[in-house]
N, C-alpha and C positions, 0 to 999 in steps of 0.2 A: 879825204873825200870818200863817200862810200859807191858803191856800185854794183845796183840792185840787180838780184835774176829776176828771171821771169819765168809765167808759166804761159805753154799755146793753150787755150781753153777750146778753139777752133780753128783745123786746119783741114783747106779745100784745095786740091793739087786743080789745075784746070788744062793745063796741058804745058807739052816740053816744049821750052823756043830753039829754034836755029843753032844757036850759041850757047847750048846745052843749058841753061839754067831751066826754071819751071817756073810758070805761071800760076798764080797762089793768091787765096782770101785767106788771111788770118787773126784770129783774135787775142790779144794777147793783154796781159797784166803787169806792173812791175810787182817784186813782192819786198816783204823787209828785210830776206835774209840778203847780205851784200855780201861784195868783198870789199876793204880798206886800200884805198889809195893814196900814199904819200907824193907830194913830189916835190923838189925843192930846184929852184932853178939855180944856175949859175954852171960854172965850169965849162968843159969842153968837150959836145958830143953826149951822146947818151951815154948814161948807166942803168940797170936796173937789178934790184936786189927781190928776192919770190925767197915766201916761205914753205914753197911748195917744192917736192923735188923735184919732179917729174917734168916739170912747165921750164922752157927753155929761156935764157936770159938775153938773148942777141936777137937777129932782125925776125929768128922764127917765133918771136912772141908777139900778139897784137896791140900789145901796148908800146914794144920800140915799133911796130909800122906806123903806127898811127902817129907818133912823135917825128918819124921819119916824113911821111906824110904831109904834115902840118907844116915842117921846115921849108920843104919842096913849095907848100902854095903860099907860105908866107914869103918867101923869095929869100931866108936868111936861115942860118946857120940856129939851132938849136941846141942851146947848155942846160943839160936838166937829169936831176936823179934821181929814179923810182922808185919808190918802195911797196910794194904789192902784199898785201895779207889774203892770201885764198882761206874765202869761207864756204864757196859753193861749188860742190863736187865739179871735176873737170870732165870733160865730154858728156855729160849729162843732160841737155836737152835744155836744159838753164838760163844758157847763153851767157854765162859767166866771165866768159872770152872778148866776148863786143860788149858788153857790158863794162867791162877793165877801158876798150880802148877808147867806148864813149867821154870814159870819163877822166884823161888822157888828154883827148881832143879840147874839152870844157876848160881843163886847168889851165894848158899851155895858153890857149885864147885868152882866159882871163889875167895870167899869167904877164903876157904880151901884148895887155890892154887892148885886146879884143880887136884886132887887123882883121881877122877873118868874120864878113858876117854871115846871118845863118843859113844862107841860101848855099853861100861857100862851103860851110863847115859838114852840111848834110851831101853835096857831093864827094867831101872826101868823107865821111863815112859808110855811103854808098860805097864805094871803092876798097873798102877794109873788109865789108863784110854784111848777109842781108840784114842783119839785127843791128846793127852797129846805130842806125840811123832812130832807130825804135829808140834806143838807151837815151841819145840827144834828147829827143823829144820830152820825154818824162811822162807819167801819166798811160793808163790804158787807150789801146788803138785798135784798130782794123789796118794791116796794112795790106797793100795791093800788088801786083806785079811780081817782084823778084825781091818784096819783101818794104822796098825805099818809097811807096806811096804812102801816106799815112794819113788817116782821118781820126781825132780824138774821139773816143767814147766814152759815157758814163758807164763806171763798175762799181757796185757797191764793196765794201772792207769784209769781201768772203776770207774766209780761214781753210788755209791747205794746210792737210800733212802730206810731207811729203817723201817717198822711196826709192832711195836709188840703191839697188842691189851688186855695182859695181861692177857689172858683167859689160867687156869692151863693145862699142856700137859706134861705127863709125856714120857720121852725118853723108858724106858723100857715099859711102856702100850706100846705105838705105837707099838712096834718090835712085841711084845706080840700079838696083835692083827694083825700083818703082814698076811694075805692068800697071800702065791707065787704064788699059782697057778691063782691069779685075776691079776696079775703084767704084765706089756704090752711088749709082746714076739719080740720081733727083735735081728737082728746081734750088737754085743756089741760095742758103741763107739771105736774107735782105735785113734780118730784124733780129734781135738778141735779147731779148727777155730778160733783166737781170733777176727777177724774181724765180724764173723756172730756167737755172741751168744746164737742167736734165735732159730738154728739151732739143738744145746745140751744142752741148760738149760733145766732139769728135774731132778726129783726124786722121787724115786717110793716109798718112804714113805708117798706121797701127797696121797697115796688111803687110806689110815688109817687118815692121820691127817684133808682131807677136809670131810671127812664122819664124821669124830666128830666135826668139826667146819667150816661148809658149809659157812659160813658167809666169809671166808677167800677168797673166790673163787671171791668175789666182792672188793675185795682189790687188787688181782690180774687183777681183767678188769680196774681199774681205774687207776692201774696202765701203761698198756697199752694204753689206753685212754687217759693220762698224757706225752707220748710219751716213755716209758721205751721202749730198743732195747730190751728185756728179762726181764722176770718177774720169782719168783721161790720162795719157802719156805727153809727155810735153816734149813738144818736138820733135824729133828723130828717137827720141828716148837713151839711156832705160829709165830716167824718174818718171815715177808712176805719183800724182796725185789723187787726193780726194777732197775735194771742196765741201766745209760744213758752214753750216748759218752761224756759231757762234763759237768762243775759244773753250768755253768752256764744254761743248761737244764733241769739239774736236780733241781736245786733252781728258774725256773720258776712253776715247775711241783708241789713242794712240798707245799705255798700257797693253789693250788689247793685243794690239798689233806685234809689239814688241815681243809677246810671248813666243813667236815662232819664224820673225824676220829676226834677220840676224844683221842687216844691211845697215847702212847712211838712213837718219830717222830724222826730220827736222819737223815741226809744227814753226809756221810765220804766217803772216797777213799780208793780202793782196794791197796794195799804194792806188790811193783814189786820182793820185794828181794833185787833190784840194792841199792847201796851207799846212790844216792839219794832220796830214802824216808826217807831218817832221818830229812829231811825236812818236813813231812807233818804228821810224827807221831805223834799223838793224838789228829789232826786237825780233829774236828765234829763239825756241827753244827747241835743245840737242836731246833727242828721246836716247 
């Protein structure tokens, strides 16, 4: 099973709730780079095998919560062993994490002849995480609230490169250190242009994440400079992309790049939703 990142194209904080989360418009993509999900059922209790080092193999991974999770609302005991191929950098803004556990939730369902339906299955991904519910869905969204509103939109097959320089960024510091009141005040996107993404590429956690790594703001001109129609940080960051109209623009651009980043370099394609990207699923190339 693959399980696509994604990039934020637009992100609007609106304000903090009560219960510490934040209030949030965002726009988002699936793209083709994944990571590989095995799972095979049977035996007793979880396992789960990473060929990552770093990513923990017990209940602090999201793909045993999420298995853990599933057990709980299905009412029955879970026999199942993971096998996880990380292709998309960890803590990177990606979402590679709910991404993993979306696709976790899908297997075991299908897995288990589908007891849970999907009304079910999106509160317990709500519950794992704000992205987690996006990955179920498939296909580009706006989601709403704390991330679990989701409305489908049309995106066209834009081409990112994209850069993650590897420098640690924690998703909760950033929020953490969010001031609203520094966050740049206008009337709230309604409409999204897919032809001029120049127009609404932002996000407003870029006032947090380039004040602690200013360096990022020059990945972003070179990007431009390369010929990116929009440039943005995806999510909390540090992946910095640049969206071009075609692949072969973007794999003029990326060379470039290469000469003086020394970082994670990937070129992949934004996932329409439609039938046909099952053709171009997991298609990345490692600059």
């Amino acid at each position: 099973m693959l399980c696509p990142a994604k990039v934020n194209l637009y992100l609007k904080v609106l304000g903090r709730r009560a219960d510490g989360y934040h209030e949030l418009v965002t726009v988002m993509q699936p793209l083709s780079l994944a990571d590989e999900l095995t799972v095979t059922p049977g035996g007793v209790g979880i396992t789960l095998e990473c060929d990552h080092p770093e990513l923990p193999r017990g209940e602090a991974n999201l793909v045993w919560r999420a298995a853990q999770g599933f057990a709980q609302a299905w009412g029955r005991e879970v026999g199942a062993h993971f096998i996880l191929r990380k292709r998309i950098p960890v803590a990177a803004g990606l979402g590679g994490g709910s991404s993993d556990a979306a696709g976790a939730l899908r297997a075991l369902n299908t897995l288990a002849g589908e007891p849970l339906k999907a009304a079910s299955l999106h509160r317990l991904a709500g519950r794992l995480g704000a992205d987690v519910p996006f990955f179920l869905k498939g296909g580009p969204a706006v989601a709403r609230g704390t991330g679990t509103r989701l409305t489908a939109i049309t995106l066209p097959a834009y081409w990112y490169l994209l850069l993650n320089p590897g420098v640690p960024l924690s998703t909760r510091w950033v929020y953490e250190n969010l001031d609203l009141a520094q966050l740049p005040h206008g009337p709230k996107l309604k409409a999204w242009d897919p032809e001029h993404p120049e127009e609404w590429v932002r996000n407003d956690l870029n006032t947090v994440t380039l004040r602690r790594f200013p360096e990022l703001a020059g990945l972003l001109e070179q990007l431009r400079q390369q010929g990116a129609g929009a440039q943005g940080i995806s999510g909390s960051g540090p992946t910095v992309f640049g969206l071009f109209p075609t692949l072969e623009a973007a794999k003029r651009a990326a060379p470039e790049l290469r000469r003086t980043f020394p970082g994670w370099m990937a070129l992949c394609r934004g996932l329409t939703g439609l039938a046909t990207d099952t053709l171009w699923e997991n298609q990345t190339w490692m600059i």
